[in-house]
C-alpha positions as CSV (number, residue, x, y, z in Angstrom):
1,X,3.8,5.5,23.2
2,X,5.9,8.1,24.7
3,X,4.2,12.1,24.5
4,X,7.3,13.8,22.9
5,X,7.2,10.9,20.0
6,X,5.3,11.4,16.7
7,X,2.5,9.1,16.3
8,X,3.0,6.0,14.1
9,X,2.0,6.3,10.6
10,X,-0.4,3.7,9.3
11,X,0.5,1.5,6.2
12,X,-2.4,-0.3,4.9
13,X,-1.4,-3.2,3.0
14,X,-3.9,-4.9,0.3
15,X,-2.9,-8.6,-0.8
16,X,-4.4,-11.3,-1.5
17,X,-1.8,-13.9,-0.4
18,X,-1.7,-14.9,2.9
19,X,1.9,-15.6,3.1
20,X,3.1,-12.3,0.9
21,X,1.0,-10.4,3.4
22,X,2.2,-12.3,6.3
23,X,6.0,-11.2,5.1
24,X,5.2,-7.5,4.5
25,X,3.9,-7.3,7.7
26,X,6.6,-8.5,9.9
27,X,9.0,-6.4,7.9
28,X,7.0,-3.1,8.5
29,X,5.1,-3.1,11.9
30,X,9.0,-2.8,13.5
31,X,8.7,1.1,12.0
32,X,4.6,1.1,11.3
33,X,1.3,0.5,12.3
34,X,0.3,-2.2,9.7
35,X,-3.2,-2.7,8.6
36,X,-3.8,-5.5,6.1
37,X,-6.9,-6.2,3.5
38,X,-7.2,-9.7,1.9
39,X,-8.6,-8.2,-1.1
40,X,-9.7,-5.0,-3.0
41,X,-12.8,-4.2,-1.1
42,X,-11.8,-4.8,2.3
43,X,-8.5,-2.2,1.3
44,X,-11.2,0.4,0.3
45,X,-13.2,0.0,3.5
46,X,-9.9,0.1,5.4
47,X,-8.5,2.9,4.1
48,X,-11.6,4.8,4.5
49,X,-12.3,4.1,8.0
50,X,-10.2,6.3,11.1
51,X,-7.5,6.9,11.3
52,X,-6.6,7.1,7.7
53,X,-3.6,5.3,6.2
54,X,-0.4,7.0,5.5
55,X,0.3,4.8,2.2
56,X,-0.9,2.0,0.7
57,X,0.7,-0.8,-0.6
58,X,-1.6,-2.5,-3.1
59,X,-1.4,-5.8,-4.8
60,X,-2.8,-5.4,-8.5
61,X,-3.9,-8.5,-9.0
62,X,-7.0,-9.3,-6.4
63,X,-10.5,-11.1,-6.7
64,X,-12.8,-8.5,-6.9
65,X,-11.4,-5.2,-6.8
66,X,-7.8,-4.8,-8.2
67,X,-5.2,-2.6,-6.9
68,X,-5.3,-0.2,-9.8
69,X,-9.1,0.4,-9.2
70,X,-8.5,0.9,-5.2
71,X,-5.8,3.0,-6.1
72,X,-8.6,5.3,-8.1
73,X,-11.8,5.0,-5.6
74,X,-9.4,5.9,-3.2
75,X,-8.6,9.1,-4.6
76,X,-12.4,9.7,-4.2
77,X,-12.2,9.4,-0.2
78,X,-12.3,12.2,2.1
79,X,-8.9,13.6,3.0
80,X,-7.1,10.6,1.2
81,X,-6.7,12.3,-2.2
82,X,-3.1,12.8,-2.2
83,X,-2.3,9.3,0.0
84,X,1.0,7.4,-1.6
85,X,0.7,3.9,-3.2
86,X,2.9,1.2,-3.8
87,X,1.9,-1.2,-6.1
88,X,3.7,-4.6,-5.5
89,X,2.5,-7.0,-8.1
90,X,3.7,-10.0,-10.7
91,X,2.4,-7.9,-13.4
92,X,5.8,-6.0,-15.1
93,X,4.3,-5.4,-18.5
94,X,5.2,-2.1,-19.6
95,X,1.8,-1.0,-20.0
96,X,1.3,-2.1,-16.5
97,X,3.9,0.1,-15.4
98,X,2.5,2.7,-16.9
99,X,-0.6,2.6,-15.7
100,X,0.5,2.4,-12.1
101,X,2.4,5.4,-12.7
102,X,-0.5,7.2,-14.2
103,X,-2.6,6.3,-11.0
104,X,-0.1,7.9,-9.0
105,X,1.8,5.0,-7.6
106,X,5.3,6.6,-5.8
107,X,6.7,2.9,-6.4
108,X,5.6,0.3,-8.9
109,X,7.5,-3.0,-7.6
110,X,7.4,-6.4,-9.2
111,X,7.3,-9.6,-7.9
112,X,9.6,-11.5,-6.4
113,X,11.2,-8.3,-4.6
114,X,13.9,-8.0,-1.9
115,X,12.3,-6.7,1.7
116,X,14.9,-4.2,2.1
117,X,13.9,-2.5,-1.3
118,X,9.8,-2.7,0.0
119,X,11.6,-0.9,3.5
120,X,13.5,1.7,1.4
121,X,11.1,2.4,-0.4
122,X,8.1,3.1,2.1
123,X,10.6,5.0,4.1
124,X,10.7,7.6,0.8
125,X,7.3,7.4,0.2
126,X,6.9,8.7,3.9
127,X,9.2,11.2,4.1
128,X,7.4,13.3,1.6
């Protein structure tokens, strides 16, 4: 990394499907350091662990932990109270919606999604 640059900021990525993760990845490690969880409570010990994340981009539906609860405990973590989220989920119910929104979420994208829209859209969330 070149001195005069800005470091790289950190977009953790929680999913629990291989290949979805897999595709987010290569799309965003071009621009970002990409950290991926397979599920809800590796995101949380991710996220908490240095360097922080810069956003998160949080399937709702996991084993375990879903995205909606990370998103919350998250909150909770040193320094990480005001992080952005993404939720990227197959869940478009409007209630869902909602509740993304509620939880903060900058972006509440359903599945199947186009990877230019993911791209445009952690670009904004990271401009902020």
């Amino acid at each position: 990394m070149n001195k005069d640059q800005p470091p790289r900021k950190r977009v953790l990525i929680a999913e629990d499907d291989p290949a979805i993760a897999s595709l987010l990845s290569r799309t965003l490690q071009g621009h970002y350091d990409v950290v991926i969880a397979e599920d809800g409570m590796g995101a949380l010990a991710k996220a908490g662990a240095p360097p922080p994340p810069d956003l998160l981009i949080l399937n709702v539906m996991m084993p375990g932990l879903d995205g909606f609860t990370v998103a919350q405990r998250v909150r909770l973590l040193p320094g990480l109270a005001d992080v952005p989220v993404i939720f990227i989920t197959a869940r478009d119910a409007p209630a869902d919606v909602i509740k993304g929104i509620q939880l903060g979420a900058r972006n509440y994208i359903t599945k199947p999604f186009k990877l230019h829209d993911v791209l445009d859209k952690v670009r904004k969330a990271l401009r902020r």
